[in-house]
C-alpha positions as CSV (number, residue, x, y, z in Angstrom):
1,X,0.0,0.0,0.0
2,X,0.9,3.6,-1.1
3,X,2.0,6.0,2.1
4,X,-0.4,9.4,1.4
5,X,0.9,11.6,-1.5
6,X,-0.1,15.0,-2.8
7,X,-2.7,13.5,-4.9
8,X,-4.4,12.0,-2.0
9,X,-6.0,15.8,-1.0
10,X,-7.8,15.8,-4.1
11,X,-10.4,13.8,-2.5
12,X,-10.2,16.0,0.8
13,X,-11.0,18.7,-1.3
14,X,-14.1,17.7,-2.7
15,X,-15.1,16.2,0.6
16,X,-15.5,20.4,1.7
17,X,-12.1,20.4,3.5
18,X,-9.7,24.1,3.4
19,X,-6.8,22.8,2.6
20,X,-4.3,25.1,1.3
21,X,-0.6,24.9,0.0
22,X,0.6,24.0,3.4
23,X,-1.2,21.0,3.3
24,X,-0.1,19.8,0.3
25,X,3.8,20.6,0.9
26,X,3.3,18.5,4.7
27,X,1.7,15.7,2.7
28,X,4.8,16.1,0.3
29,X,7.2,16.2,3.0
30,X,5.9,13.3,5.5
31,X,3.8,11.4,3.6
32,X,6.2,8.8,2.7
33,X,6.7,8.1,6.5
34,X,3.7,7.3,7.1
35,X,3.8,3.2,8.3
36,X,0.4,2.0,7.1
37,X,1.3,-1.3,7.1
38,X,1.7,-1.1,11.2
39,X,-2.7,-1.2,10.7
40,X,-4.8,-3.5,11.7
41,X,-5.2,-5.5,8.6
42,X,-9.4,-6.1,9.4
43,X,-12.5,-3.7,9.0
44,X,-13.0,-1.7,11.8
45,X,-15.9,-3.3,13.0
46,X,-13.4,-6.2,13.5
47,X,-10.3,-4.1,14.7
48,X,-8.9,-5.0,18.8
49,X,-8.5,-2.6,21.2
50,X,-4.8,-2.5,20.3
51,X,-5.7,-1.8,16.6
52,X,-7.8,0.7,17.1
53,X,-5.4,2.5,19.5
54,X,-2.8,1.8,16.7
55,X,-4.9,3.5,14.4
56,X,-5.5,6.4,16.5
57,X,-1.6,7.0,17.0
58,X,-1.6,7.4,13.4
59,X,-4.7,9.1,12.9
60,X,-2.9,12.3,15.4
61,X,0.6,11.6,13.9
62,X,-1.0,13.1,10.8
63,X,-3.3,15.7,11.9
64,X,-0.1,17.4,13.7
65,X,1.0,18.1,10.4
66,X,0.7,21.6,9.3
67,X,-3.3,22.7,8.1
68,X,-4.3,19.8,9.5
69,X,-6.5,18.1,12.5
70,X,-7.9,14.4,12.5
71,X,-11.2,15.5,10.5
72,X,-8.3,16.8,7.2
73,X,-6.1,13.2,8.3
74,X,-8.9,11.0,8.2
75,X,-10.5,12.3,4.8
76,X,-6.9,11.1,3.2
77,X,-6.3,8.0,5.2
78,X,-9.9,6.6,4.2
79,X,-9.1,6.6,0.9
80,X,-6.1,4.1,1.6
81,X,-8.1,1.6,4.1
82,X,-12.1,2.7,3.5
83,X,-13.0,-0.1,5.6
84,X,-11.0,0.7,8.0
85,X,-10.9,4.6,8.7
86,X,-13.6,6.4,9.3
87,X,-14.0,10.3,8.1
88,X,-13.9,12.1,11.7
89,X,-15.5,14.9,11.0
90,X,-15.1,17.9,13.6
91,X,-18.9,18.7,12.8
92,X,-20.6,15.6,12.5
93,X,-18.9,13.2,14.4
94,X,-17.1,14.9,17.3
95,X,-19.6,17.7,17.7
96,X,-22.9,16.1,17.0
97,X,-22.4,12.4,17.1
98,X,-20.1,12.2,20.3
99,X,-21.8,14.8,21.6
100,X,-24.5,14.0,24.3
101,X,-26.2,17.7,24.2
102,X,-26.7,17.3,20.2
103,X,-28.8,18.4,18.8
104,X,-30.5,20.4,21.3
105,X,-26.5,22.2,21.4
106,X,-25.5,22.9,18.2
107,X,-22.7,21.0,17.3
108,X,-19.2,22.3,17.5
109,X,-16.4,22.7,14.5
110,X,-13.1,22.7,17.0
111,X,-10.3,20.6,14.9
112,X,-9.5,17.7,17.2
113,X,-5.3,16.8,17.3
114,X,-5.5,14.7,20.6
115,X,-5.1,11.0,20.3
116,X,-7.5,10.3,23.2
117,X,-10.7,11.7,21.7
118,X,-9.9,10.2,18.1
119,X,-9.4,6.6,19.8
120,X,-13.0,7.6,21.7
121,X,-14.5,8.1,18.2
122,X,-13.2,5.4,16.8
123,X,-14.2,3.0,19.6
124,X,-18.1,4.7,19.0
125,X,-17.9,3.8,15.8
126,X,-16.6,0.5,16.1
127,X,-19.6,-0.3,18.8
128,X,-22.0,0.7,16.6
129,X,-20.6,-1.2,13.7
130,X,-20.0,-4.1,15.5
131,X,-23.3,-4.1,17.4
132,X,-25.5,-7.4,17.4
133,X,-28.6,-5.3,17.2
134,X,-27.5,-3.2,13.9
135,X,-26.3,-6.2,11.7
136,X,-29.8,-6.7,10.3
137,X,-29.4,-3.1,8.9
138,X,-26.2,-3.3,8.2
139,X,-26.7,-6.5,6.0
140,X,-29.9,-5.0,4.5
141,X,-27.8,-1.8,3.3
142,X,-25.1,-4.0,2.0
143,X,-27.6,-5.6,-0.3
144,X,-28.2,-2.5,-1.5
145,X,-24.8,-1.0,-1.9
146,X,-22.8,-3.5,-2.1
147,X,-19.5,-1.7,-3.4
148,X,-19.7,0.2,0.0
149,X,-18.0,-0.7,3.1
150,X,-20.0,-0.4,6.3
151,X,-18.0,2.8,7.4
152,X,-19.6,4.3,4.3
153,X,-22.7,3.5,5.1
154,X,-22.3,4.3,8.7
155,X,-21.2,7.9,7.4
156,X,-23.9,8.1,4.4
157,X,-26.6,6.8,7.0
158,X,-25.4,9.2,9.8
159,X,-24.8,12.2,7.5
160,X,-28.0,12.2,6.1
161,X,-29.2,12.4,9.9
162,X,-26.9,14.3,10.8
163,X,-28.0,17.2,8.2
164,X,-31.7,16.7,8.5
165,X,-31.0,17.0,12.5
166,X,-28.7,20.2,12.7
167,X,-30.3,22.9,14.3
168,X,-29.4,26.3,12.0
169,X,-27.4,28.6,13.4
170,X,-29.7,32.1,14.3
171,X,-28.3,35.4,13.7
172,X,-27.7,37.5,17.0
């Protein structure tokens, strides 16, 4: 497997990320150090505790580079291992999803660097991949996207929510 290139923000880019030139030059710079092959080698619905803490390490490894946080990281990293990486969007997933006062709080857009709360989101997302009770849905979406891994359709499923949820934000 490829370690992140330039190329790889293309996709971060359409995805409604800013990105700029700083971006691209850390991606430039580091992105060959990247040790993807230290991943689990299993979906994350699958993944250990180790794995996903594994995961996590890297996760923050890249979103200390410059312009980024773990919502830029894991928008290039899913398009090396989609079934394992999640998209962790500041918005959606740490500010709604994680976020026990959503939606009655509108949810918050920090950037998130620490590895504590991306291995948090990750472990949500692996319970609720991994959950007895969803694999009927799960299976039933599957039938009907099959060239989708269940993290996409955990983050089509949960954005479509997510949007028709969102309270909009009132002038002062």
């Amino acid at each position: 497997m490829r370690a992140a290139s330039p190329e790889d923000l293309a996709v971060t880019i359409l995805i409604n990320s800013r990105v700029g030139a700083a971006a691209f030059k850390a991606v430039q710079d580091l992105g060959g150090e990247l040790d993807l092959t230290s991943l689990p080698a299993v979906p994350l619905q699958e993944a250990s505790e180790d794995g996903r803490q594994t995961l996590a390490e890297l996760i923050a490894q890249v979103a200390s580079w410059p312009e980024f946080a773990a919502s830029v990281a894991t928008k290039i990293l899913h398009k090396k291992r989609p079934d394992l990486i999640p998209i962790l969007d500041n918005e959606a997933i740490f500010g709604a999803y994680m976020n026990p006062r959503w939606p009655e709080q509108r949810a918050s857009q920090e950037s998130v660097y620490a590895v504590g709360w991306i291995r948090e989101a990750l472990d949500w997302i692996h319970h609720d991949l991994s959950r007895q009770e969803n694999e009927n849905a799960w299976r039933s979406l599957h039938t009907e996207y099959v060239t989708r891994t269940r993290i996409d359709l955990f983050d089509m499923a949960w954005w479509v929510y997510f949007r028709r949820i969102q309270p909009v934000a009132r002038p002062l």
